[in-house]
C-alpha positions in Angstrom: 6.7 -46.0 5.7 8.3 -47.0 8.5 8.8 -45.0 11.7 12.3 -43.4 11.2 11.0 -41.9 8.0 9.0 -39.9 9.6 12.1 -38.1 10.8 13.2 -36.9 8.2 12.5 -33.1 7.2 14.1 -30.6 4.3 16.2 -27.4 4.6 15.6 -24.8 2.3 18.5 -23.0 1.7 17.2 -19.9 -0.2 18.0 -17.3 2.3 21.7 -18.1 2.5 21.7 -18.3 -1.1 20.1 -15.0 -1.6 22.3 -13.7 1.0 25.8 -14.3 -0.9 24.6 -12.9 -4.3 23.3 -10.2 -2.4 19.9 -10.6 -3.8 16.8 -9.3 -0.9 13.5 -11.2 -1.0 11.8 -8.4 -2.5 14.1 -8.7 -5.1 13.8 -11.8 -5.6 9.9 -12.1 -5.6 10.0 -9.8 -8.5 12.6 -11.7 -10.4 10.4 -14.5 -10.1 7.4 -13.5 -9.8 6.6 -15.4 -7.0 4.3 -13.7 -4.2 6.9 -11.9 -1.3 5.4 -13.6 1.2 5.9 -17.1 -0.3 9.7 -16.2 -0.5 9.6 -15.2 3.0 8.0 -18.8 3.5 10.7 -20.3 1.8 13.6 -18.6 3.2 12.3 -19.3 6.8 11.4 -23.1 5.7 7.9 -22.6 7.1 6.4 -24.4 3.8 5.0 -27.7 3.7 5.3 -27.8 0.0 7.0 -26.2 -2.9 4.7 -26.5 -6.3 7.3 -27.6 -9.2 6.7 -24.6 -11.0 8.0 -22.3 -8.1 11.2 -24.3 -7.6 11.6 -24.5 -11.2 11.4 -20.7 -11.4 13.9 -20.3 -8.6 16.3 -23.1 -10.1 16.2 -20.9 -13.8 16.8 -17.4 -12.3 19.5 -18.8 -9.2 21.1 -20.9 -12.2 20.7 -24.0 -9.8 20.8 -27.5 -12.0 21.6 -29.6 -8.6 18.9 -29.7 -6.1 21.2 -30.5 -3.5 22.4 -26.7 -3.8 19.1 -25.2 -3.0 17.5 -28.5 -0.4 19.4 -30.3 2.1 17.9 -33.4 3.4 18.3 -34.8 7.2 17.8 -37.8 8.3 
């Protein structure tokens, strides 16, 4: 990995998502059923990691089937 990798972080965009379909994070954690406060996480991209099953579970109920709509990568 070379040093200008290191630069690069992710964007969760879950709260602007849940924002326009008018959709709260309480809401949403029960939709899911993923824990409130990991929603919270998410929507304030203060996660480290998202398990496959939890952004699988938000994909299916947010009808996302490109990434790119839910994670923006910068460089």
């Amino acid at each position: 990995m070379s040093s200008t990798d290191k630069n690069w972080w992710f964007e969760i965009k879950l709260q602007s998502i849940l924002d326009s379909r008018r959709i709260s994070n309480r809401e949403f954690s029960r939709l899911t059923g993923i824990r409130h406060s990991t929603i919270n996480d998410l929507c304030n991209n203060e996660v480290k990691s998202i398990p496959l099953k939890n952004l699988a579970i938000i994909c299916e109920v947010l009808n996302i089937v490109d990434l790119n709509e839910l994670i923006k990568v910068h460089k």
